[in-house]
Structures are given as C-alpha cells and as structure tokens.
N, C-alpha and C positions, 0 to 999 in steps of 0.2 A: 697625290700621285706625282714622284717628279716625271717630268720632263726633259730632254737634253738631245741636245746637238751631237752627231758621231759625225766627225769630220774626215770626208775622202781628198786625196790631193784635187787637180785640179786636171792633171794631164788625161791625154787620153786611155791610158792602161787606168787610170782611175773612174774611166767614163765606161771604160768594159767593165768594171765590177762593179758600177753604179747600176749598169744595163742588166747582169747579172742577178742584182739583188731584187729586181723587179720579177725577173724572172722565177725564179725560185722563190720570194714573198710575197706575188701579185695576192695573195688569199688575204694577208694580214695589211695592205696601204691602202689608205686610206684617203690619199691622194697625192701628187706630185706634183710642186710647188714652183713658179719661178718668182725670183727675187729681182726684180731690175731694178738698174742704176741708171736712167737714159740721161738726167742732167748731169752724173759724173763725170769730170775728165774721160775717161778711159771706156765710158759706157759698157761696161759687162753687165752679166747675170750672174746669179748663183739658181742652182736648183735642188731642193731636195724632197726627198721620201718620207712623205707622212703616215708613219707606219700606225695601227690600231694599238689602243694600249695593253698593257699585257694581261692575262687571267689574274683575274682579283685586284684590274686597275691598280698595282703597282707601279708600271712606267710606260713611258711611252717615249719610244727610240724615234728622231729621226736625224736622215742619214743625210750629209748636204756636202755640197762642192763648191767650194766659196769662190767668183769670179771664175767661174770654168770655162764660160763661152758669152760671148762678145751678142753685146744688144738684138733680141731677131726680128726688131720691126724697124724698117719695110721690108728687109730682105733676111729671110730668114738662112741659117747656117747648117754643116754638116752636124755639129753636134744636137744643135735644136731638135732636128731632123730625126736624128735614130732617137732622140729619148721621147718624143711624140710617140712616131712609129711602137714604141716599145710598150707604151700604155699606152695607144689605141689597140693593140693586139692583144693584151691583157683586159681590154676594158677599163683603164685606171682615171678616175678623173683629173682632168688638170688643170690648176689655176695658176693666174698671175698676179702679181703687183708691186708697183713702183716703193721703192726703200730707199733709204740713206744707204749709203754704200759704206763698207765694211771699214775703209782708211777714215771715215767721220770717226771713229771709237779708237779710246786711248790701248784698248786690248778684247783681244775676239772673247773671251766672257760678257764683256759689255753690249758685244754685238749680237751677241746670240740673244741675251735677256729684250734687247728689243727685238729681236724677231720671235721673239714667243709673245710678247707683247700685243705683238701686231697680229698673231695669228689668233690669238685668243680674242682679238676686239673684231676680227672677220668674224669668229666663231667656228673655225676651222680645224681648232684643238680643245679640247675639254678646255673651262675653267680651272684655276687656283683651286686647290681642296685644302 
C-alpha cells in the first residue's frame, strides 16, 4: 500500500480547507495528528489528517500543513482551537508528538519519509506491505 503526504499551504484559507476536509471525511480519518517542534528555533507545529486507507488497501492519503501554527503548550492558539473543536464535533481522535522539524531535511521527501517512519513505529499507520 503506498502511503503519502498531500501537502496544504499553511495559511489560514488553507486551515478552512483543512477544517473542510474534516468535515465532509470525518467517516474515512482515522485520526489527526500534531507534529511539534518545541526545541526548534521557531517552535511550530504541523498537523495532519490520517485518513483510512482506501477499498482494497491501495493508499492511504494523508493531508498535512507543514509549520501551520505556533507550539500550543502552555498556551494554546486560535488555530489549535478550531482544529480541536473540529474533531471533537466529528468525534476524531487526536494525537500528538514531538519531531525534528521539517528545516533538519535537506528536502520535504525526506521529511515526510520520517514522518511515516515515526508514525509506523507509534503504530498509527498500517505497516510496510
């Protein structure tokens, strides 16, 4: 089955169609992810949609916003805020956990394959097939 990153910008007309896609796929995710950076320079997050893989495990899309919003511990943010809000009203589970930030990788291929890395050894994504 591959795997793969759909990558949304980062602004917030990209955080409406991130909220969007929750919306209209809350049946097929599987969960919604944040990615923090707290030892980074710049401390963001990323977040994305871990959507179910598709009929006859061929792929499995998810959809992510690289450095979208700004670290939410202690004080958490507006964006933090409505994408919580957005899957608690769908029901959607949501995790977190601490990453190398995306500037460690010499190109976002590289970043992405650790973050399916790491999501595979949570066990939060199917295995390698």
């Amino acid at each position: 089955m591959k795997q793969a990153f759909i990558q949304l910008g980062e602004g917030l007309t990209d955080l409406f169609e991130f909220n969007t896609l929750i919306e209209y796929n809350f049946q097929r995710i599987d969960h919604i992810i944040y990615f923090h950076t707290p030892t980074s320079e710049k401390k963001l997050s990323s977040v994305a949609i871990i959507m179910e893989p598709t009929s006859g495990q061929h792929f499995q899309a998810m959809y992510i916003m690289i450095n979208a919003l700004k670290y939410p511990y202690p004080t958490p943010n507006k964006k933090f805020e409505l994408i919580n809000a957005q899957a608690d009203r769908f029901d959607i589970d949501i995790k977190g956990i601490d990453v190398q930030p995306p500037e460690a990788f010499h190109d976002l291929d590289l970043y992405y394959n650790y973050l399916i890395s790491v999501l595979r050894l949570q066990r939060w994504i199917p295995p390698l097939q």
